[in-house]
C-alpha positions in Angstrom: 5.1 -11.5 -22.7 3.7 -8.4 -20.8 2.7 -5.3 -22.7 3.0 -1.5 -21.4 1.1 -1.1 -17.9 -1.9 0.5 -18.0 -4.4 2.1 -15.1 -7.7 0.9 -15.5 -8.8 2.6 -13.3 -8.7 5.9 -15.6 -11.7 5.0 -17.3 -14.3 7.2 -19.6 -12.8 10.4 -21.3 -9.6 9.8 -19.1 -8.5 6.5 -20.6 -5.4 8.4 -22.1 -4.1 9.0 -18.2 -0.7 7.1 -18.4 0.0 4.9 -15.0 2.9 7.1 -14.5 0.5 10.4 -14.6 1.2 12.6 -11.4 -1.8 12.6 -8.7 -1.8 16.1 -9.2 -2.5 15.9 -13.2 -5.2 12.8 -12.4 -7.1 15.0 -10.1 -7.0 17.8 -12.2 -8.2 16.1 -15.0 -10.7 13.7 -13.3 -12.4 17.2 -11.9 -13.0 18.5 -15.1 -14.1 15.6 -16.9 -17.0 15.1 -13.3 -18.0 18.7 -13.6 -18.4 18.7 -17.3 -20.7 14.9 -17.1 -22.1 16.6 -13.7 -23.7 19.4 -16.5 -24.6 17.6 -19.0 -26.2 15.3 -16.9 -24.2 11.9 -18.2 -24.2 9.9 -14.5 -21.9 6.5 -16.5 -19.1 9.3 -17.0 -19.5 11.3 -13.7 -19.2 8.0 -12.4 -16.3 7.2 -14.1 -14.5 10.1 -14.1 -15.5 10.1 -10.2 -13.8 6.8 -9.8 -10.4 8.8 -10.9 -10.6 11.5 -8.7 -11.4 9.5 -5.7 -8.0 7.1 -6.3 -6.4 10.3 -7.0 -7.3 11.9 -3.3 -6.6 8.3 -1.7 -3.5 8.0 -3.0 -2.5 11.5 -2.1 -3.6 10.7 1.6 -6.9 12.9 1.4 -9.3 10.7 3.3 -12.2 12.7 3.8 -12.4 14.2 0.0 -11.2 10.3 -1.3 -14.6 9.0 0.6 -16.7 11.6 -0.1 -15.7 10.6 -4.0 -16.0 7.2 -4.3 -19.4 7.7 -2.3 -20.5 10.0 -5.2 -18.7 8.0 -8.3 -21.4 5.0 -6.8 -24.5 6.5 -6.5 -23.7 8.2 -10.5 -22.7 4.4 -11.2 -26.5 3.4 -9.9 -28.2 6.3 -11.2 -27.1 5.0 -14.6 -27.5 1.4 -14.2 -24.3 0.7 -14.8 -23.3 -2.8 -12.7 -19.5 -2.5 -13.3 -19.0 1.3 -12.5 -21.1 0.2 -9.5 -18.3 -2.2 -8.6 -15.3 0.0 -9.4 -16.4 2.3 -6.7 -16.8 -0.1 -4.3 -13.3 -0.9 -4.8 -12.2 2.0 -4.6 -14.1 2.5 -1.4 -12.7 -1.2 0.1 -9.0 0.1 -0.9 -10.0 3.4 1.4 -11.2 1.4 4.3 -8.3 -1.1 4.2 -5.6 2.0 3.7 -8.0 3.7 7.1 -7.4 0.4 9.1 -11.3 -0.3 8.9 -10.1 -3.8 7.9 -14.0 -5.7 8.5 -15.2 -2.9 6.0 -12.8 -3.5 3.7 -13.5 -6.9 3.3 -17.2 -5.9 3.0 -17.0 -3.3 0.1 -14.1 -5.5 -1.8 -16.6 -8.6 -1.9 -19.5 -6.8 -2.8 -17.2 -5.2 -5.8 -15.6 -8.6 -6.4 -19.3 -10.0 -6.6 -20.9 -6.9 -8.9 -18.0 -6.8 -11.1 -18.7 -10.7 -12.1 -22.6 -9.7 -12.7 -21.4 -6.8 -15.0 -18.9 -8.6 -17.0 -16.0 -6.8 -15.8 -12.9 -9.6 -15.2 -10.5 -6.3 -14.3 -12.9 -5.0 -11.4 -13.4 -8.5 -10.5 -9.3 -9.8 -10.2 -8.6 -5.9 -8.5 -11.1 -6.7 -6.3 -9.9 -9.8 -5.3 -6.7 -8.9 -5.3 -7.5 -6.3 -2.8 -9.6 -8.8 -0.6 -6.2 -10.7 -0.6 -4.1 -7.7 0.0 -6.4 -6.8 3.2 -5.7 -11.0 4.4 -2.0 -9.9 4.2 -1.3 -6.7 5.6 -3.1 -8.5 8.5 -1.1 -11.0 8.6 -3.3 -14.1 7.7 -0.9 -15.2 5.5 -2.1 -19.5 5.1 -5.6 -17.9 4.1 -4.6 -15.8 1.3 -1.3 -17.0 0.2 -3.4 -19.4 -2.4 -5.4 -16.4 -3.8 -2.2 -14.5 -4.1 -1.1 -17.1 -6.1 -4.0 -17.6 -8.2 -4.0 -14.1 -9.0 -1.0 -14.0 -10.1 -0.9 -16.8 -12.8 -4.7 -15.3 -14.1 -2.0 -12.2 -14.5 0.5 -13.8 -16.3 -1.8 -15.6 -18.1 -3.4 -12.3 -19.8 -0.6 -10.9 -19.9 -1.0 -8.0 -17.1 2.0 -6.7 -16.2 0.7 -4.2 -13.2 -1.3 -7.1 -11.9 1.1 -9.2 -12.0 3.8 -7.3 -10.0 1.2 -6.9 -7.7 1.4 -10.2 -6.7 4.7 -10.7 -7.2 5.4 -8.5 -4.3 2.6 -9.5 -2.0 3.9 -13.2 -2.2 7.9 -11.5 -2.0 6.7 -9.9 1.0 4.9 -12.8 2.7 8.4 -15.3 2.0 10.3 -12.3 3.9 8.1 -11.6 6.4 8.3 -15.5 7.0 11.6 -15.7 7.1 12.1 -16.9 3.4 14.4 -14.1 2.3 16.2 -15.5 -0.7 12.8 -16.3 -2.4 12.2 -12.9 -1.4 14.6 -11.5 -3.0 14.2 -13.1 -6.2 10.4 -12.4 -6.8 11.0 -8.9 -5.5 13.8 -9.1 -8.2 10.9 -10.4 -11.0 8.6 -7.9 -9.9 11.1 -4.9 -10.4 12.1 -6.6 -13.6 8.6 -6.6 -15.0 8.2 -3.3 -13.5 10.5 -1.6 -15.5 9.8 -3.1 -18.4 6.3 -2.5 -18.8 6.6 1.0 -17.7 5.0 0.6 -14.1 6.8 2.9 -12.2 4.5 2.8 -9.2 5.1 -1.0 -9.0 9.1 -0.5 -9.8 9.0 1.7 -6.5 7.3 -0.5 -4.4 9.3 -3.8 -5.3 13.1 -1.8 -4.8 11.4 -1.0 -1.0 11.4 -4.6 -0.9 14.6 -5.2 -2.1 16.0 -2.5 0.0 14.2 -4.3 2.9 15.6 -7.5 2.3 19.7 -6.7 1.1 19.6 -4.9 4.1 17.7 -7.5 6.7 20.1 -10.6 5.0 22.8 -9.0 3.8 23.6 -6.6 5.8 24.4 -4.1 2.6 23.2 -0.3 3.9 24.6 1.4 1.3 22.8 -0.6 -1.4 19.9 -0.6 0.9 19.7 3.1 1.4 20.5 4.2 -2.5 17.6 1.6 -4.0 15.2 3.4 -2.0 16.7 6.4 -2.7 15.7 5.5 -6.4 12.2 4.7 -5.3 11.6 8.3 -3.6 12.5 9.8 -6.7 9.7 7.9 -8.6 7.7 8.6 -5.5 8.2 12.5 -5.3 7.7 12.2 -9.3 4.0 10.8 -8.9 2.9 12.7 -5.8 2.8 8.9 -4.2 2.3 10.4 -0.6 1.8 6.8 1.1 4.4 5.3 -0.9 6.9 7.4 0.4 5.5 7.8 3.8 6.8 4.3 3.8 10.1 5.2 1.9 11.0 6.7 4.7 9.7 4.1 7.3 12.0 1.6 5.4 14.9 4.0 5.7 14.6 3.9 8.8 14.5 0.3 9.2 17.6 0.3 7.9 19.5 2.8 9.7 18.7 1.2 12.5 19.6 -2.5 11.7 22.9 0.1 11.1 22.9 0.3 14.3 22.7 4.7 12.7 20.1 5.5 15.6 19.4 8.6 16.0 19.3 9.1 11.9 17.0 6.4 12.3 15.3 8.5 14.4 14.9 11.7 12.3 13.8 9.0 9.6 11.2 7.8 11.6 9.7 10.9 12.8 9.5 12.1 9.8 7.5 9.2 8.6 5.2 9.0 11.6 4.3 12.8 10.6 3.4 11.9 6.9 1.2 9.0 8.1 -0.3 11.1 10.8 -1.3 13.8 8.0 -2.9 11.3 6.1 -4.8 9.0 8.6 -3.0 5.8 7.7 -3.2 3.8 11.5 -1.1 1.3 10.1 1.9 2.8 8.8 2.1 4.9 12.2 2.3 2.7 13.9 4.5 0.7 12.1 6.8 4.3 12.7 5.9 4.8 16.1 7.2 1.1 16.6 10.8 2.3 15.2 10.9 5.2 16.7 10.0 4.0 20.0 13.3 1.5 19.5 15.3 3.9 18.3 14.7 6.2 21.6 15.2 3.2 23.5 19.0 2.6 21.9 19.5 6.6 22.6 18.5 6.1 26.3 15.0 7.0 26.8 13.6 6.1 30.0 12.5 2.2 29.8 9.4 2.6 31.5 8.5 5.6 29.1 9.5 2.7 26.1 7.4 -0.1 27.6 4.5 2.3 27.9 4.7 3.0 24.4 5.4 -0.4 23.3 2.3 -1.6 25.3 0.3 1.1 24.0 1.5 0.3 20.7 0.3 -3.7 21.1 -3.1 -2.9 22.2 -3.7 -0.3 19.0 -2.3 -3.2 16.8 -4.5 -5.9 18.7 -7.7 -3.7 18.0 -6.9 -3.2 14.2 -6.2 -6.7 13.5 -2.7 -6.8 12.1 -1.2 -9.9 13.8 2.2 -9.6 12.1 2.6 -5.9 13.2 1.8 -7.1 17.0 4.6 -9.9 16.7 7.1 -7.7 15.8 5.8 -5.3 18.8 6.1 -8.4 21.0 9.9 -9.0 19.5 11.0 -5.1 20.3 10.0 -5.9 24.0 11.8 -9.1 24.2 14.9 -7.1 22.3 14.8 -3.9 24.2 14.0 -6.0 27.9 17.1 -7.9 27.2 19.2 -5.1 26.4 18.2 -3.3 29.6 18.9 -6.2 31.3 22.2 -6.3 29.7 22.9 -2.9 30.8 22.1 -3.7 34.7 
């Protein structure tokens, strides 16, 4: 039903890139092919081959050198007229924004791509476009307001037969359903999505959904040890690739986990560590999504409580301004959990 993944995003003389390619090689490769368009002044391929080195710095947390690429990889797009290479930059610019936090620019760029790549005749841009506009609705937490698209996306995916695309969604709705409290369902398309990962050769995507399963055997089940060796697995594929945010949030999930253990202080360690990979590549989300762990696993070791509800409250107001409602519930949980505990302990 679903062919070998492929990375559309790799487009011009770098349409040979496998999904699986390391950053490193991507980069690499995408410089060569802009410098050599660059000279013989061709602006569709710098433009193209622009688009590839700007995923390439995002995905290796390189903010400043990711915007300053899509930024270029646009105005080559315009320069040579061409509507859907216009469009792919924008994405790649909206996925930028929405990885910074800037979540109202996000939304911005990603409709202006969604709209330009339906002008051009591009259906891919269009759907990743859309899919990242639903994405953004997620990781804040808006869940009644894209869970439709999600699911729209998803059967245009299996429909054409996209395997990428459709793990994709298979995840985002998995993660919804556990964030929701809906972990069997979970569990099974997280299960799918690794499934179809694997199959078509998506190790990115294989990564990502054993996070999830990790998340959820150890959330319902209770099982750390199967827990802590499927994201094991996933680091492997994400030390492989040079998939710096992916396993920023390895570790963040390893953490989780170790502290459901009740493991604090490795929780801890896990946790920092996190929390410094974020930090280095400007991802506001993820830390802190680490700071929150970290700040309960202190709390468990015996750190001051007033030093912990300072943090915590410091923690709600950063996740108030950046939007991400389901992040500031599960603040507003820790200082129910952690107040109750030092209660407890009076």
């Amino acid at each position: 039903m679903y062919g070998k993944a492929f990375a559309p995003e790799y487009q011009g003389a770098l349409t040979t890139l496998s999904v699986n390619s390391s950053l490193t090689d991507v980069l690499a490769a995408g410089t060569e092919q802009l410098k050599a368009a660059e000279q013989a002044g061709r602006p569709g391929e710098a433009a193209r081959s622009g688009l590839a080195v700007a995923e390439a710095q995002r995905r290796l947390g390189r903010i400043g050198e990711a915007d300053r690429a899509w930024k270029a990889s646009y105005r080559a797009a315009r320069e040579a007229g061409d509507t859907a290479a216009m469009a792919w930059a924008l994405w790649s610019g909206g996925t930028l924004a929405r990885q910074r936090g800037a979540f109202p620019l996000a939304r911005r760029l990603l409709e202006l791509a969604a709209e330009l790549g339906e002008r051009g005749g591009d259906v891919v841009v269009r759907g990743y476009s859309l899919a990242g506009l639903a994405e953004t609705g997620r990781i804040q937490g808006d869940y009644e307001a894209v869970g439709r698209l999600h699911e729209q996306l998803l059967a245009e995916a299996r429909r054409r037969g996209e395997a990428r695309h459709t793990v994709w969604a298979l995840e985002g709705i998995a993660q919804m359903h556990r964030n929701t409290g809906g972990y069997d369902t979970a569990y099974t398309l997280f299960e799918e999505a690794a499934e179809i990962a694997a199959r078509a050769e998506d190790r990115r995507g294989h990564a990502w959904a054993l996070r999830g399963l990790a998340d959820v055997v150890s959330v319902r089940d209770g099982d750390t040890g199967r827990a802590l060796a499927l994201l094991t697995e996933a680091e492997e594929t994400c030390r492989a690739m040079n998939l710096s945010s992916a396993l920023a949030y390895n570790h963040k999930m390893r953490g989780n986990v170790l502290y459901r253990a009740g493991r604090y202080d490795e929780a801890r360690e896990m946790y920092e560590q996190a929390l410094a990979e974020f930090r280095t590549m400007s991802e506001p989300r993820g830390e802190a999504l680490a700071r929150l762990g970290l700040a309960k696993s202190l709390a468990r070791l015996g750190r001051d409580r007033a030093e912990t509800e300072a943090e915590l409250a410091d923690l709600a107001r950063t996740l108030e301004r950046l939007g991400l409602r389901h992040a500031r519930a599960m603040v507003s949980r820790a200082q129910q959990e952690l107040g109750a505990q030092a209660e407890a302990v009076r």
